[in-house]
N, C-alpha and C positions, 0 to 999 in steps of 0.2 A: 434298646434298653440302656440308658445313662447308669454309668456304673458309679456307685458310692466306696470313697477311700477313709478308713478309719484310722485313726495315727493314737498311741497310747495305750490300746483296746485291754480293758481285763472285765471281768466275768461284769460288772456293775455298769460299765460306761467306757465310752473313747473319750479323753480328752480335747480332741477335732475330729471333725467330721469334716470331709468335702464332697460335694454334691453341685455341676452343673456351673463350675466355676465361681462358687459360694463356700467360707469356710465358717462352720459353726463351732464355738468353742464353749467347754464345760464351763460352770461358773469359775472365775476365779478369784483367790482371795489372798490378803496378804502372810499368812500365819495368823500365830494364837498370844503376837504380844506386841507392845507398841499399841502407838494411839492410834488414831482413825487418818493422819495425814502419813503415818510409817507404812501403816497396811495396806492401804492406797497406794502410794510408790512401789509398794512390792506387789501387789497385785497387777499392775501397769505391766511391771516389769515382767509378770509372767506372760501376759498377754503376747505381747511383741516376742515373746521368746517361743510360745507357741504358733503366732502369726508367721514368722520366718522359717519356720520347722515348714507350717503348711504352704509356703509360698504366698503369702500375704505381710503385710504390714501397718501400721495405726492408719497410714494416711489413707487408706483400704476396707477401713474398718466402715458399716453401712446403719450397722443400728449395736445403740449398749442398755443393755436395763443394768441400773446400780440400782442395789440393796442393802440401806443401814440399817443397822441394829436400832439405833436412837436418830431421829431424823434433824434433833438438831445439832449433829455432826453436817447436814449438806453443806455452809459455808466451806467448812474444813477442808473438805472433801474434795469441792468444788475448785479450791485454790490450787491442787495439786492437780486435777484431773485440768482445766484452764492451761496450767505451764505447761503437762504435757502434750495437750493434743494440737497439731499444727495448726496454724491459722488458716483457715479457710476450705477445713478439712472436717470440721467438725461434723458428728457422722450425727442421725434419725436418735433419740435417746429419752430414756426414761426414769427417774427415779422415786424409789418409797421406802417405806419403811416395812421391817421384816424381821423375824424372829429367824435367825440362822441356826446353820448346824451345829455352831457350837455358841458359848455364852461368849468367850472371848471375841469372837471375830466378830468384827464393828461393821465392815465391807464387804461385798460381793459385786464382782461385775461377770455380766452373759454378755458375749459379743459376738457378732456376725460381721462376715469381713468379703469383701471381691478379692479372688486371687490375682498379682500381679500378671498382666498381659504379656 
């Protein structure tokens, strides 16, 4: 039996999950201010910060679904997600539009990651 490690865990949800040398991460988002390229960079920024926690990192990353609030923020979006992600790393990905958790928040990304070897 492959054992699953939970990092963050409270009664609603773990923040990562690993499973089988795979790290799945809760959605993340940038806060509830700033435009769509501020909540972007700070959502990144969680990413990698939970990706390092789980022993993973962007270049690691294998599939992202992003979810805007208004979809014609993607350029926006786009430009910062682009400078972040390495070149020739770029992982399986998805985007649409969605009504989020809150009215504020413009971004959402879900990402799945390979743990570092």
């Amino acid at each position: 039996m492959s054992t699953i490690k939970r990092l963050n865990t409270t009664e609603r949800m773990s923040k990562s999950v690993i499973h089988n040398g795979t790290v799945y991460l809760c959605g993340q988002v940038g806060g509830r201010e700033g435009n769509v390229t501020e909540q972007t960079q700070e959502a990144l920024r969680r990413v990698e910060a939970l990706l390092n926690e789980a022993g993973s990192d962007k270049n690691h990353i294998l599939q992202t679904i992003v979810w805007l609030s208004d979809i014609n923020d993607f350029a926006e979006m786009n430009q910062v997600w682009d400078s972040w992600i390495t070149p020739g790393t770029a992982p399986a990905r998805a985007c649409g539009e969605a009504k989020l958790a809150s009215p504020e928040l413009k971004v959402e990304l879900i990402v799945t990651a390979a743990l570092i070897d």
